[in-house]
VOBA-1610 file (N, C-alpha, C; in pm, whole numbers, padded with zeros to 5 digits, always signed):
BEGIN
Unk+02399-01142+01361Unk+02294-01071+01432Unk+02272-00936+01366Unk+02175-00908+01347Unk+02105-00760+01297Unk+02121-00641+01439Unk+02136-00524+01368Unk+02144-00378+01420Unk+02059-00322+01428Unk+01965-00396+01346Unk+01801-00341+01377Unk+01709-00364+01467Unk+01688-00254+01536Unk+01539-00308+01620Unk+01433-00417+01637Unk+01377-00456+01707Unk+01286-00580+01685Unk+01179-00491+01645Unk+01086-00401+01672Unk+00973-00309+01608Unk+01020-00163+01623Unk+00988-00125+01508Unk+01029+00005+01451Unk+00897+00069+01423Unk+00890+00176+01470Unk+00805+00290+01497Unk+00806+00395+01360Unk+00696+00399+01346Unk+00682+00585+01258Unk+00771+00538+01115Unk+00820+00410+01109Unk+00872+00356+00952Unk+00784+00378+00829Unk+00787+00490+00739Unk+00728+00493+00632Unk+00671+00366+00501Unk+00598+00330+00534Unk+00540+00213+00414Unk+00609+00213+00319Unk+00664+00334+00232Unk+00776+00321+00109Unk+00914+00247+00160Unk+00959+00329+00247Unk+01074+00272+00336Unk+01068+00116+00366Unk+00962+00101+00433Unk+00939-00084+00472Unk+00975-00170+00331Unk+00882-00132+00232Unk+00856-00180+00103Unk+00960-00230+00031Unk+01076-00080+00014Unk+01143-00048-00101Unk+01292+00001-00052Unk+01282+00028+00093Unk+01402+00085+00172Unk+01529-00003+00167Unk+01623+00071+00105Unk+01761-00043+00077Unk+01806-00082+00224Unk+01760+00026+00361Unk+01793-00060+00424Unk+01726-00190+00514Unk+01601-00259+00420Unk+01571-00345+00467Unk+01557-00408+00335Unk+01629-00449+00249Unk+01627-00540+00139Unk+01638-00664+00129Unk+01743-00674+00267Unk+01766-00816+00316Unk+01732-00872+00379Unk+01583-00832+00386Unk+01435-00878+00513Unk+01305-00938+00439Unk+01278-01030+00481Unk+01147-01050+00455Unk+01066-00968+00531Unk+00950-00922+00377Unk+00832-00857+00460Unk+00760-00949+00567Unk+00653-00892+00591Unk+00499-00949+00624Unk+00416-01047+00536Unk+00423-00998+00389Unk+00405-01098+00302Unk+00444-01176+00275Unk+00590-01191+00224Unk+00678-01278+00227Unk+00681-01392+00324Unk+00663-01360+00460Unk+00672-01439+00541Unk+00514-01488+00569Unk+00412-01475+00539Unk+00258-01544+00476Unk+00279-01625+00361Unk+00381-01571+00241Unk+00406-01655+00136Unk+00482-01804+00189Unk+00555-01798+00289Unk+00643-01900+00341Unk+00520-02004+00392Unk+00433-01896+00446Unk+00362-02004+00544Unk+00268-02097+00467Unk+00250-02062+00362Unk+00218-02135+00252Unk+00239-02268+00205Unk+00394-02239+00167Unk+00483-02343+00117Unk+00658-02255+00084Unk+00749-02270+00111Unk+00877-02214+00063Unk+00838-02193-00080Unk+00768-02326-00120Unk+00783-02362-00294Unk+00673-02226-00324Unk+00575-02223-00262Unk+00505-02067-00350Unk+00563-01997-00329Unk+00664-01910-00203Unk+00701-01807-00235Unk+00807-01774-00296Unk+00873-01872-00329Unk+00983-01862-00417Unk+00912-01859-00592Unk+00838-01912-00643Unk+00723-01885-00760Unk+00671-01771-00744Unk+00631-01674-00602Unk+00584-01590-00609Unk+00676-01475-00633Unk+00775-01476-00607Unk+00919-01409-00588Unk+01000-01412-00751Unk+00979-01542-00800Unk+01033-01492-00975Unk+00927-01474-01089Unk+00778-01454-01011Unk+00645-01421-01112Unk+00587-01336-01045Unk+00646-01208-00967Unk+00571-01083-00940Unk+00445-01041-01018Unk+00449-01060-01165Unk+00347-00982-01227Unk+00234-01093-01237Unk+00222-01174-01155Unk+00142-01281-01178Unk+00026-01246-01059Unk+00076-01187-00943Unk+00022-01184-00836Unk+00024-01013-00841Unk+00016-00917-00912Unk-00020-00760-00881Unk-00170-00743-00884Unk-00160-00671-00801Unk-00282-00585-00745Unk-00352-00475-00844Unk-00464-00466-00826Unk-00530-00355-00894Unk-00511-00234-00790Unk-00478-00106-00882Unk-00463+00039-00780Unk-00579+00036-00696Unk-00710+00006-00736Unk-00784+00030-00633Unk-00737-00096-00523Unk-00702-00182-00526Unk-00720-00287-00368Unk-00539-00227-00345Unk-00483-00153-00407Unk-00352-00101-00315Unk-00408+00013-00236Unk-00459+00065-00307Unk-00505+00254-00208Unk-00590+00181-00107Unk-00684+00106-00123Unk-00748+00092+00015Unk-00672-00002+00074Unk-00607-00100+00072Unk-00508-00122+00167Unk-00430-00033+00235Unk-00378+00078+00123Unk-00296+00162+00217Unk-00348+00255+00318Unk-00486+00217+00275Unk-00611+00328+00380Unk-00588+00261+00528Unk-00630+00149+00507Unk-00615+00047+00568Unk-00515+00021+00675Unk-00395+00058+00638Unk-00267+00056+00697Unk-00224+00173+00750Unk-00236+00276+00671Unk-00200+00388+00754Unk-00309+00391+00865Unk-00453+00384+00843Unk-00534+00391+00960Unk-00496+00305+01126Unk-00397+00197+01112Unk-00366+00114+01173Unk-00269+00129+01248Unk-00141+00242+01122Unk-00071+00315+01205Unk-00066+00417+01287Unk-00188+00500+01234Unk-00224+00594+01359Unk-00279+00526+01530Unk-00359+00417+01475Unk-00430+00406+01615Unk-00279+00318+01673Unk-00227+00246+01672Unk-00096+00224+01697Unk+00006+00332+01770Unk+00077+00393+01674Unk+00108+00486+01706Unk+00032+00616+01812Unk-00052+00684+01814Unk-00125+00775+01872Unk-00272+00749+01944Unk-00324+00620+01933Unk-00425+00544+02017Unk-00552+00642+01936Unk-00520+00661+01866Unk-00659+00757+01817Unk-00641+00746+01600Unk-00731+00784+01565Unk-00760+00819+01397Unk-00740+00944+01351Unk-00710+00993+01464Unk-00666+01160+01433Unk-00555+01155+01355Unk-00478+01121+01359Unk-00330+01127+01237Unk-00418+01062+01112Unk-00499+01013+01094Unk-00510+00932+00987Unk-00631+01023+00927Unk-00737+01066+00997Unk-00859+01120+00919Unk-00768+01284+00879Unk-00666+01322+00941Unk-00612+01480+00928Unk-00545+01455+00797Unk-00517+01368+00745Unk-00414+01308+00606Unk-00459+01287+00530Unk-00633+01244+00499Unk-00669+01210+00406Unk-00747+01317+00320Unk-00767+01287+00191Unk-00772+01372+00106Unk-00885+01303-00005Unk-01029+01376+00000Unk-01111+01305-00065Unk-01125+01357-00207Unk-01157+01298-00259Unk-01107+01323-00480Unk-01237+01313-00506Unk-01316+01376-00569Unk-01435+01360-00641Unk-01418+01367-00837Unk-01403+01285-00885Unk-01334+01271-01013Unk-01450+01344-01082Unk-01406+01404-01217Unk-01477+01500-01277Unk-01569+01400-01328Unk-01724+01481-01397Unk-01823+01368-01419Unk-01846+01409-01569Unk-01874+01277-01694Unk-01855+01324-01828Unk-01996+01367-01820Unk-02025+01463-01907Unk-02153+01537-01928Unk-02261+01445-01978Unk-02203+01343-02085Unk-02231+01283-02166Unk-02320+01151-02092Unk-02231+01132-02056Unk-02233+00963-01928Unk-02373+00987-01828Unk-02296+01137-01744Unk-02331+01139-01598Unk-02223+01062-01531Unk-02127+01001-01545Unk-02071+00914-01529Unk-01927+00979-01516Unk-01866+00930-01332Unk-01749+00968-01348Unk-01596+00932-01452Unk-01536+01031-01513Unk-01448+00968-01615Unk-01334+00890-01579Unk-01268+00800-01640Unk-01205+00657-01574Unk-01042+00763-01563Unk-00998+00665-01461Unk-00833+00708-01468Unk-00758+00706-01546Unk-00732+00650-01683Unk-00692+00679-01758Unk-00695+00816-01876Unk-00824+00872-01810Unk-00841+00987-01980Unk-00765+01102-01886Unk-00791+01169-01968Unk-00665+01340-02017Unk-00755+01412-01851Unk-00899+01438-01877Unk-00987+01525-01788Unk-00963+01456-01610Unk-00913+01309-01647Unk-00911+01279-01497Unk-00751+01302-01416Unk-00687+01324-01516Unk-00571+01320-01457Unk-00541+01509-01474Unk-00634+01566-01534Unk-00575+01732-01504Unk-00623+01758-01405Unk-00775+01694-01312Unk-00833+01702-01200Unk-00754+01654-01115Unk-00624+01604-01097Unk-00590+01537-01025Unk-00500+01650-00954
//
């Protein structure tokens, strides 16, 4: 039997993710991967880089999620709209065109 809670409150997304003390848990995903087939998520589990995400569909997921945890947590978006932080990436002169995440100018704006 586990020492852990059945739902845990105010748990940081890194923590859930990556927290040694839940290593020996299936996520949320994990347990969608099951519902699948055992056989995909065990394929999905020794070919991680097969199934990664682009940064953009992680940040808006995590928009996503933290927004979910506020209304959860505090019945309101107030924790969630007070946290966020809007980026307007520098624009090349040249283009008009904002410059991609990779060059030098987008990451000193950062």
């Amino acid at each position: 039997m586990s020492n852990i809670e059945d739902t845990i409150y105010n748990l940081p997304n890194d923590e859930y993710h990556k927290g040694e003390r839940f290593k020996d848990f299936l996520s949320s995903t994990q347990i969608k991967d099951y519902m699948v087939s055992p056989k995909f998520a065990r394929y999905k589990a020794l070919h991680p880089e097969m199934f990664e995400i682009s940064i953009e569909a992680s940040e808006k997921g995590s928009l996503y999620h933290d927004a979910m945890e506020s209304l959860v947590n505090t019945g309101t978006l107030d924790k969630w709209r007070n946290n966020l932080l809007v980026f307007e990436p520098p624009i090349n002169p040249k283009t008009g065109c904002p410059y991609g995440r990779d060059t030098q100018k987008y990451q000193i704006a950062l």
